[in-house]
Wavefront OBJ file of the C-alpha trace (Angstrom):
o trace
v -18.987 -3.626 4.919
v -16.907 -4.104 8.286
v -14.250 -2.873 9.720
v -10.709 -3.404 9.359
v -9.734 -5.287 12.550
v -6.138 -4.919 14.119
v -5.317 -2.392 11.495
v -5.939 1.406 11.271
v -9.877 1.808 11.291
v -10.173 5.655 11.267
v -10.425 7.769 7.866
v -9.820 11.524 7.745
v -11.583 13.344 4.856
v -10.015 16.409 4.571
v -10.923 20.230 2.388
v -14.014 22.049 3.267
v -16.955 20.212 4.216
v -19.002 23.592 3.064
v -17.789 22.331 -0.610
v -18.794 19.099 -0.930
v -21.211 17.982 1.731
v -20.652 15.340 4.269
v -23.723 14.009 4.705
v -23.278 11.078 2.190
v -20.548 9.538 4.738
v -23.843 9.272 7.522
v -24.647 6.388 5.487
v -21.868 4.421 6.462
v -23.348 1.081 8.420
v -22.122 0.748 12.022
v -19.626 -0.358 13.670
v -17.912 2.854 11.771
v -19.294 5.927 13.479
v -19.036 9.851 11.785
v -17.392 12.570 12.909
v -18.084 16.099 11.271
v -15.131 18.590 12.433
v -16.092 22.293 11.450
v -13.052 24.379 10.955
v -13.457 26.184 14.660
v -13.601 22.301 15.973
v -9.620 21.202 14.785
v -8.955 17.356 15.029
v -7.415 16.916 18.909
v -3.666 16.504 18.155
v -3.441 14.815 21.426
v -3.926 10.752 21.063
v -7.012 9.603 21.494
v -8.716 6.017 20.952
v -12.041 5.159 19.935
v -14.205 2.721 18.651
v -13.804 2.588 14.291
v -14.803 6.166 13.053
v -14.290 8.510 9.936
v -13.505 11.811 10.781
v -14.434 14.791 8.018
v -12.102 17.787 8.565
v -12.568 20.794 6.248
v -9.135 22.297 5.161
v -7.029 19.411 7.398
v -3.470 19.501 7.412
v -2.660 15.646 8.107
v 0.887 16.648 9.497
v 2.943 13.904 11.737
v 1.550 15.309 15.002
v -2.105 14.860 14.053
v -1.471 11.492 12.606
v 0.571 10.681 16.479
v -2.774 11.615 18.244
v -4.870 9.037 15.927
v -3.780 5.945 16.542
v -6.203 3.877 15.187
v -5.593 5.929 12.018
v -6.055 3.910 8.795
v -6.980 5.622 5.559
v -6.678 9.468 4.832
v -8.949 10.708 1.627
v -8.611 14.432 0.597
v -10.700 15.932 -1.957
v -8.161 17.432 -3.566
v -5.624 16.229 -6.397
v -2.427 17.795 -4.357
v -1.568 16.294 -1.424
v 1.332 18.424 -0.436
v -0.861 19.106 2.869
v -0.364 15.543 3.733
v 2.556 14.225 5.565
v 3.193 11.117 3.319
v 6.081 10.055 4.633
v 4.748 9.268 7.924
v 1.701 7.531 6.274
v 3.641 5.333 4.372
v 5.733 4.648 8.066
v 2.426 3.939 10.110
v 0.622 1.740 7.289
v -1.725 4.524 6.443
v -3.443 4.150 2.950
v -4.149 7.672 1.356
v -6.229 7.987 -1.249
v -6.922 11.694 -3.570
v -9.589 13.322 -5.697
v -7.714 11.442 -8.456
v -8.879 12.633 -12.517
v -11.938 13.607 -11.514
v -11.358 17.151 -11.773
v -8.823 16.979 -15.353
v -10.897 17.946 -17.628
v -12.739 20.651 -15.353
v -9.127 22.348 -14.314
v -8.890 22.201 -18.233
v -11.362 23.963 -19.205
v -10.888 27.000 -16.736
v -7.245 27.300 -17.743
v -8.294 27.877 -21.236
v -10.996 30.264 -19.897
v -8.233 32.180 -17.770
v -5.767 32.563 -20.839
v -8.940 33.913 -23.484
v -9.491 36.253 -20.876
v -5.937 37.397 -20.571
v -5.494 37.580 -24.270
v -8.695 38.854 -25.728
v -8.958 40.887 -22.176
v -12.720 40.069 -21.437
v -12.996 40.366 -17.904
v -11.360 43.946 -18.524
v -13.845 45.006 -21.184
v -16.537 44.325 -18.737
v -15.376 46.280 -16.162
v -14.550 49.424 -19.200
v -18.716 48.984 -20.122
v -19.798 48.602 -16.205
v -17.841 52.076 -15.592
v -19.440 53.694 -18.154
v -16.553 54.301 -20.275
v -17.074 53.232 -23.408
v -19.475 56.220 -24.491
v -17.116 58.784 -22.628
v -13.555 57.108 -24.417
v -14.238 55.234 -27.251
v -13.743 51.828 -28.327
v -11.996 49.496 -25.188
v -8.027 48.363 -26.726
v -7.742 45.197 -28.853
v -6.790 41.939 -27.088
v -4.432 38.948 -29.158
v -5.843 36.156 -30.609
v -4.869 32.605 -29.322
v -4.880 30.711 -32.747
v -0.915 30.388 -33.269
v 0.478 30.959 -29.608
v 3.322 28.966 -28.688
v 2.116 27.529 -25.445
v 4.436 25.584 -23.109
v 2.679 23.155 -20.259
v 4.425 23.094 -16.899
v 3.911 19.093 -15.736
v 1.745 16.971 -18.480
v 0.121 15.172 -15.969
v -3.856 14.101 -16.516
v -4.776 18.069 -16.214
v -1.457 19.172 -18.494
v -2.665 16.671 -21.032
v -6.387 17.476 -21.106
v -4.677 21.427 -21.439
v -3.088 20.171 -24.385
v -5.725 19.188 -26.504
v -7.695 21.446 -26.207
v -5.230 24.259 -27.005
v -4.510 21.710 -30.069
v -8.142 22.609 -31.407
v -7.639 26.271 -31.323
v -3.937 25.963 -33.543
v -1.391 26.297 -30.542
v 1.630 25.110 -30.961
v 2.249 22.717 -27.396
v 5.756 21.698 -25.888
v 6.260 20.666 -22.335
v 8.433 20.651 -19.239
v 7.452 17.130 -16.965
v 9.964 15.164 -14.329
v 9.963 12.972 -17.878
v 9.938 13.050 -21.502
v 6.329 11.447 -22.344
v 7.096 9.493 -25.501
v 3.107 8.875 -26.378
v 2.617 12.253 -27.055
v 3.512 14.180 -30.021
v 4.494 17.442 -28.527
v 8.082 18.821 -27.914
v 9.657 18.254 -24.654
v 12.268 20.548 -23.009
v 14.490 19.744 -20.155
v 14.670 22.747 -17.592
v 11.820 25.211 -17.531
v 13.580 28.119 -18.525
v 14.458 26.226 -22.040
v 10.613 25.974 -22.362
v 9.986 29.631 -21.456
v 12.454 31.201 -23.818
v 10.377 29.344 -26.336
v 7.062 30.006 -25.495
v 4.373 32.630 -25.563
v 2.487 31.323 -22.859
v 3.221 29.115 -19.709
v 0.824 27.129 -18.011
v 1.589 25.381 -14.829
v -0.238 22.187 -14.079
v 2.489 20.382 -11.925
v 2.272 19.063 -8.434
v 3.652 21.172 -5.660
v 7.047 19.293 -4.056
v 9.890 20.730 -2.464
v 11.497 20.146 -5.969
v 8.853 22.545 -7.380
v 8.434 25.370 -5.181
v 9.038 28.581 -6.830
v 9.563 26.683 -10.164
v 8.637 29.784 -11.881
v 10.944 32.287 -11.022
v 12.527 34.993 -12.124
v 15.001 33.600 -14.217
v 11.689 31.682 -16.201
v 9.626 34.836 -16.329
v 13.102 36.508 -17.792
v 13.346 33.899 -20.329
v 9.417 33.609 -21.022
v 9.441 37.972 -21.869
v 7.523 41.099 -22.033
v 5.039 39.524 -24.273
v 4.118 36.210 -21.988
v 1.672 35.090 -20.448
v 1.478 32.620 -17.198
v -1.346 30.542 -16.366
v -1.383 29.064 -12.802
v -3.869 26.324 -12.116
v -1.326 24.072 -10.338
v -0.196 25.310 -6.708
v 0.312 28.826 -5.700
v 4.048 28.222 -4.037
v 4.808 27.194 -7.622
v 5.084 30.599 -8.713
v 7.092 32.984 -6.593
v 4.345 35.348 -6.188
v 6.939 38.762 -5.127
v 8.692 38.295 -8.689
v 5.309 38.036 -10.525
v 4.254 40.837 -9.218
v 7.617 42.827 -9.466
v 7.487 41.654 -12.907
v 3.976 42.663 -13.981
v 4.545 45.914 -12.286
v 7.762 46.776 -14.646
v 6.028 45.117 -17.458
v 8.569 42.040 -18.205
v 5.569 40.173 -17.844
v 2.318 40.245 -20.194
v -0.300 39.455 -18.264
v -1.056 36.646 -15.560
v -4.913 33.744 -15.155
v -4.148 33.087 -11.705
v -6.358 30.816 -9.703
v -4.325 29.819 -7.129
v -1.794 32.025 -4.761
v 1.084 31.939 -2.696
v -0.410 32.477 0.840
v -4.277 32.455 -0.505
v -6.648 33.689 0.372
v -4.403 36.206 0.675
v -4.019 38.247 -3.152
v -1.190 40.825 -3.206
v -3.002 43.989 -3.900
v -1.171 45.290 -6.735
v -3.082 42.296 -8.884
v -6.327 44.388 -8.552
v -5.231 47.076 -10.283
v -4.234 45.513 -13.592
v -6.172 45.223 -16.459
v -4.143 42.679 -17.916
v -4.535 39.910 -14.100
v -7.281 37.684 -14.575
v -7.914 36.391 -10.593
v -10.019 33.471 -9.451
v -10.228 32.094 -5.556
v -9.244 28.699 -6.211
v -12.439 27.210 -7.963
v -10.985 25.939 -11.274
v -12.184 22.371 -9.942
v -15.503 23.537 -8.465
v -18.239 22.429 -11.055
v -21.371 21.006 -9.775
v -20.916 18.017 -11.498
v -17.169 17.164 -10.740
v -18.760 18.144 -6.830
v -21.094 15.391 -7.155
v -18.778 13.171 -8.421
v -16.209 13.456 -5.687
v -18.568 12.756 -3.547
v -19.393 9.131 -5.151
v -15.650 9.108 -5.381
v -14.990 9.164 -1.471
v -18.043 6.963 -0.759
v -15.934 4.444 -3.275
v -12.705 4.870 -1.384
v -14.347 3.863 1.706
v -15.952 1.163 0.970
v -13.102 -0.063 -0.845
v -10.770 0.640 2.425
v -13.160 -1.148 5.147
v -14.164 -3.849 2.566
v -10.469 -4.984 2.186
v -10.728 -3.815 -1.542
v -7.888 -1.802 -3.279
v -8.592 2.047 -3.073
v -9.786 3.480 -6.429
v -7.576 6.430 -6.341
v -4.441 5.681 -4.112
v -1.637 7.580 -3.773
v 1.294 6.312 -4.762
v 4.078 4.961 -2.182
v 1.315 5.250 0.675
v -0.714 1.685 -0.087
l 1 2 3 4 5 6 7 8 9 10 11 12 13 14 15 16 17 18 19 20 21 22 23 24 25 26 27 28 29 30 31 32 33 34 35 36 37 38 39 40 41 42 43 44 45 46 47 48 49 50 51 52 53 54 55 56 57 58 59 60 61 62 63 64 65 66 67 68 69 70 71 72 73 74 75 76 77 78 79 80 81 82 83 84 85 86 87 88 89 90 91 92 93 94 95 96 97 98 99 100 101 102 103 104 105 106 107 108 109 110 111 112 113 114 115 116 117 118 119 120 121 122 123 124 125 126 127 128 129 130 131 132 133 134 135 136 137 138 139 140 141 142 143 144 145 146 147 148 149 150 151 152 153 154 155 156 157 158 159 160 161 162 163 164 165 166 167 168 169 170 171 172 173 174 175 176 177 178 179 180 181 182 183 184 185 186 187 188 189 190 191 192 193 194 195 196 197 198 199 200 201 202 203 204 205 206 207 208 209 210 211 212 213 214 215 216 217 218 219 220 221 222 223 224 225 226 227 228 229 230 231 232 233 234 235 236 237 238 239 240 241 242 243 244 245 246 247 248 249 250 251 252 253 254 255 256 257 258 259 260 261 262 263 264 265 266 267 268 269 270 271 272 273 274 275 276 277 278 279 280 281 282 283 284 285 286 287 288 289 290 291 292 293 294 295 296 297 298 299 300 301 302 303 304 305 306 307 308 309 310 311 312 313 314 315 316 317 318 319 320 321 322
């Protein structure tokens, strides 16, 4: 493997090194020297120049101002699917390949939105706590949840996650229609056009899109109006998707059901009035954290770069950036 001479020969991995280990990227062979960044060490944002390194920066924003003090900049990878924390539009201006977590995680972010809306529904998570407080002797028999076998669920972006969502709500009887920048003529479910069409025809909402400018605070109030007392919404995307203030407001007056929220507005900050309700299931953004998909990022990355210093096209690019 050598490095990329005359172009960009720097690569910033960024999301928490704590996560998914950087000691695989050691093995790189010289002339391309490591550089581990803890998050009390930020990236210097004023320019520097080095001989060919990859940098690994837990939780990096790759705004145009870090990117200005890397010159020799070349390839950004980020362990994550979303890349709304990079500053593509000055990538795609300086040459800089970027390169994401890709599918790897689909079919784990899958699985834990279905976990999120049984919970909801059948109310597990507040049964538990009902045994663990030593209620059930004292009152009686904890209140019946509501099956999923029959909901109307609508999918918020049928992307690789929103798909892998879809079939497996398709072996539990759900009835699946879909919002998605475009109709998606291979699949069988129904599409609708604005979100608040899908809503007002759904029992459940699960949001799976990529966070834009065009999607921030797709779920509003107008979409919680039109999704009802009775709904549910499932968040696994982003948590600007949702405006968080209304969900709450919402919950509180009970226009809303109930809520499977793994991601949040200004996380890790939770609004508090989520802890209180039996009817909120809350995770800290791990719907992608399975040891397995963790391992396999990591062969992922290692991929990437080789690919990138090797002249090879990137496994995962990003699109508009390569």
């Amino acid at each position: 493997m050598r490095c990329r001479p005359g172009a960009a020969s720097a690569g910033a991995l960024s999301q928490p090194e704590a996560k998914f280990g950087a000691s695989p990227l050691r093995s790189l062979p010289p002339p391309q020297a490591v550089g581990v960044n803890d998050a009390t060490r930020p990236l210097p944002r004023r320019p520097r120049r080095s001989r060919p390194r990859c940098d690994f920066q837990p939780l990096a924003s790759v705004d145009a101002p870090l990117i200005h003090a890397l010159p020799s900049l070349g390839f950004v990878f980020t362990t994550s699917v979303g890349v709304d924390h990079i500053d593509l539009a000055e990538c795609a201006r300086r040459g800089i390949a970027v390169a994401n977590a890709g599918t790897i995680f689909s079919r784990d972010v899958a699985d834990y939105a279905l976990g999120l809306l049984v919970d909801v529904l059948l109310r597990v998570s507040a049964s538990d706590r009902y045994i663990r407080r030593g209620l059930w002797p004292v009152a009686g028999d904890f209140p019946p949840g509501r099956k999923l076998g029959g909901k109307r669920v609508g999918i918020v972006g049928l992307g690789s996650i929103g798909s892998e969502i879809a079939k497996r709500l398709e072996a539990f009887g759900c009835s699946i229609s879909y919002f998605s920048r475009n109709k998606k003529p291979l699949f069988p479910y129904t599409y609708f056009p604005t979100v608040c069409d899908l809503a007002a025809e759904s029992d459940v909402l699960v949001i799976a899109c990529a966070l834009t400018e065009e999607t921030h605070h797709i779920i509003d109030k107008d979409v919680m109006l039109a999704l009802g007392k009775d709904g549910i919404i499932i968040n696994v995307g982003r948590g600007p998707l949702v405006d968080e203030a209304e969900l709450v407001k919402h919950l509180i007056q009970g226009k809303i059901g109930g809520a499977g929220l793994d991601v949040f507005e200004h996380e890790p900050a939770v609004p508090e009035e989520l802890f209180r309700m039996d009817n909120v299931v809350l995770s800290s953004h791990q719907a992608v954290l399975t040891i397995e998909s963790s391992n396999d990022l990591v062969e992922l990355a290692m991929e990437n770069l080789e690919a990138f210093f090797s002249y090879r096209p990137l496994l995962t690019p990003v699109h508009g950036t390569t």
